[in-house]
N, C-alpha and C positions, 0 to 999 in steps of 0.2 A: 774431614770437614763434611757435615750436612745442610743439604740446603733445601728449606720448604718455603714453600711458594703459597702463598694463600691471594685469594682476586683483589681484596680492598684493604687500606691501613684497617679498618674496624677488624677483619679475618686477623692480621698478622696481630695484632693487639691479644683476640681472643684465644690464639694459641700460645703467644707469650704465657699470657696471664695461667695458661693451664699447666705448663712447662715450671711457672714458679710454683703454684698450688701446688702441686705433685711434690715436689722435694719441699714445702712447708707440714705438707702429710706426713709426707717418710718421716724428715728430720727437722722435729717442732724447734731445735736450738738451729737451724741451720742460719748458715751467716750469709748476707746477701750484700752483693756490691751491685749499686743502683747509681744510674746517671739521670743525666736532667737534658733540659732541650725541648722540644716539639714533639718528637717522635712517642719517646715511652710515657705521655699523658694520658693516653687508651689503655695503655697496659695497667697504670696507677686507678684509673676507675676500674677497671674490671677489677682491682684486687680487691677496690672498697667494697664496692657491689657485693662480694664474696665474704666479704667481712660481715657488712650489713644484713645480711639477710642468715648468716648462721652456717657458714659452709667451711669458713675459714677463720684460724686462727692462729694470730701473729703476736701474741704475747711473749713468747720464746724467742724470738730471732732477734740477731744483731744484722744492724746494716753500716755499710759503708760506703762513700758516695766518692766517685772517681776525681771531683776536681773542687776547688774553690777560687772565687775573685779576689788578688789580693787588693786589701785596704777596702772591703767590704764587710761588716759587720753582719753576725749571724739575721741584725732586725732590718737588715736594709732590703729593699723591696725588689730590688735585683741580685742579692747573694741568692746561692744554690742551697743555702738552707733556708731562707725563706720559700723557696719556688718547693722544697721538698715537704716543708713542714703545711704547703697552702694543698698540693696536688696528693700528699697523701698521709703523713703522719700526724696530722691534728685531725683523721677521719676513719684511724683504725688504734687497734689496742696495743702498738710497739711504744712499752716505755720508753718515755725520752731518754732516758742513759742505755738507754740501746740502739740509739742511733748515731752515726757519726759522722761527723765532714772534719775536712781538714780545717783551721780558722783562719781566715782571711786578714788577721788583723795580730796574727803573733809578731812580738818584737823581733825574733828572729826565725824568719821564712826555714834555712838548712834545719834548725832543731825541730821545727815543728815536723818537717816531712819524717823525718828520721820516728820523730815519736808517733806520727800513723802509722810509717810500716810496723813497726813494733806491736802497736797495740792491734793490725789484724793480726799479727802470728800470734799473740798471746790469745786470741779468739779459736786458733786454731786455720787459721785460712779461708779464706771464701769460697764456698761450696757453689754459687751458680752470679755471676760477672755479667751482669749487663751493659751494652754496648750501644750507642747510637756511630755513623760514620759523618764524618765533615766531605762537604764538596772538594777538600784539597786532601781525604782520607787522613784525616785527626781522627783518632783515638780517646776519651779524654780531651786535652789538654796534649797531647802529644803529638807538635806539628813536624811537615817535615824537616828533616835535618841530614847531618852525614853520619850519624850513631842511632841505636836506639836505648834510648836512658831504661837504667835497671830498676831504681826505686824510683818514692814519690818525690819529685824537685819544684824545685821552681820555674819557671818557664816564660818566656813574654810568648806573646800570641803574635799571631802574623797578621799584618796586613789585611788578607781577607777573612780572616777569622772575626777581627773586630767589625769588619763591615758587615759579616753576617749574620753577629752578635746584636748591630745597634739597633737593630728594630723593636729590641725591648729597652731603650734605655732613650730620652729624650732627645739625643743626638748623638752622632757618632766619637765627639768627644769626651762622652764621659764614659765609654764601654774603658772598664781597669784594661790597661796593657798587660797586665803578668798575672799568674793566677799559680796554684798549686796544686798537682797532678800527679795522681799513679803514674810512674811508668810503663815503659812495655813491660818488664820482668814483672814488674809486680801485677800486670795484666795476666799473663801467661801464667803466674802460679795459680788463675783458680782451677778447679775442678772441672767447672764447664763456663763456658762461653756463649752468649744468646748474643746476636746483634742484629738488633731491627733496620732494617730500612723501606722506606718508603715513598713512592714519587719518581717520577720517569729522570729528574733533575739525579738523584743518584744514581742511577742504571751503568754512567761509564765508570764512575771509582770505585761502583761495587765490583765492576769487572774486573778493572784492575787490578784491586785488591787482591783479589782471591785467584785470579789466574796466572797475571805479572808475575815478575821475577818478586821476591824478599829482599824491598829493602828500606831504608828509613827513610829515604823520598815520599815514602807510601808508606805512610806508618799502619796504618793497618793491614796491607800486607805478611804481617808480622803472625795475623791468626791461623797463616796457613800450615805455624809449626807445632799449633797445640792440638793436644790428643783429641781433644770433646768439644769443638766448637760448632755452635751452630749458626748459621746464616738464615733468621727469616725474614724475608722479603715481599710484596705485594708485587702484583703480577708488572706493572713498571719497573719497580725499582728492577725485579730481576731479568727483564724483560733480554741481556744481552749477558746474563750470566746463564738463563737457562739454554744458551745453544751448546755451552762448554760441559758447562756440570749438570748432569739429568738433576732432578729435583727428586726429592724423598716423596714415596707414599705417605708418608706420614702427617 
């Protein structure tokens, strides 16, 4: 595990954003698993920014997006394909059949997940897994529990996930209770791992995470078993990680 530390969300944003370019250089098909949230909207302007102005190019990639709302339609104004298709794919060159969410509105939730995992392995695997962390260390969609789920499932949300959730949604009663999510395994098979945080508000479950024991209480604690993860942080968020784990030069 590496961990870089940059002073402000704008820093941790702009090393992201260099972390994706780099492997969109290398590897113009490379497949990208992207999440939604607060955190990686900096990251999603720097890509445009890099689009826009002629440095980058994402014509090649396949994406795949960790979670969806169930009984939310791709056009509704709080699904995670709307939030993806506003923050970054109606503002760069990724054909739309090269992007993917899971659909919130299949008649049967178990076939649909079955047929995402499927359709990334037939991509070849995700090459670089982007990460935001929950105040209760969700992953995704994966809150904690006494396991940690292998594929994509289905899932209710907790408690305080929906409270955390309602501030985009008119009231706390229409945040959807259950949603569809990558698992850990299917976390852990990509390539590499980026997980942003940011804000003094994350500083103890980033700790936790990443120095606590492994285990599905703390679902994110889970990244402490993959070969290429990386941890970057602004100087809060890591503010009680950097006593444990020196932070990377880099």
């Amino acid at each position: 595990m590496k961990l870089i530390v940059a002073p402000d969300y704008a820093g941790i944003c702009e090393k992201a954003a260099n972390i994706f370019a780099d492997e969109i250089r290398r590897n113009p098909a490379c497949v990208l698993g992207l999440a939604t949230g607060s955190t990686p909207v900096g990251l999603y302007q720097q890509l445009i920014r890099r689009y826009q102005d002629g440095t980058l190019d994402l014509s090649h990639v396949q994406t795949f997006n960790l979670d969806e709302y169930c009984g939310l339609a791709g056009d509704h104004p709080q699904s995670y394909r709307w939030f993806m298709q506003k923050n970054l794919f109606d503002h760069v060159n990724i054909p739309p059949q090269q992007t993917h969410i899971p659909s919130g509105i299949a008649d049967d939730p178990e076939e649909e997940c079955r047929r995402y995992d499927a359709l990334i392995e037939s991509c070849g695997g995700i090459d670089i897994q982007l990460l935001g962390i929950g105040h209760n260390g969700h992953i995704g969609f994966n809150e904690p529990d006494d396991h940690f789920p292998v594929g994509s499932h289905l899932t209710r949300l907790t408690d305080s996930t929906i409270q955390a959730n309602s501030r985009f949604f008119a009231s706390e009663d229409e945040v959807p209770t259950h949603a569809i999510t990558m698992g850990a395994g299917s976390i852990l098979k990509a390539k590499k791992i980026l997980l942003m945080a940011s804000g003094q508000g994350k500083a103890e479950i980033l700790c936790r995470s990443m120095t606590g024991p492994v285990t599905p209480a703390v679902p994110a604690s889970v990244l402490q078993l993959h070969r290429d993860a990386v941890i970057l942080a602004d100087e809060a968020a890591a503010s009680l990680l950097c006593r444990i784990i020196p932070p990377s030069e880099e």
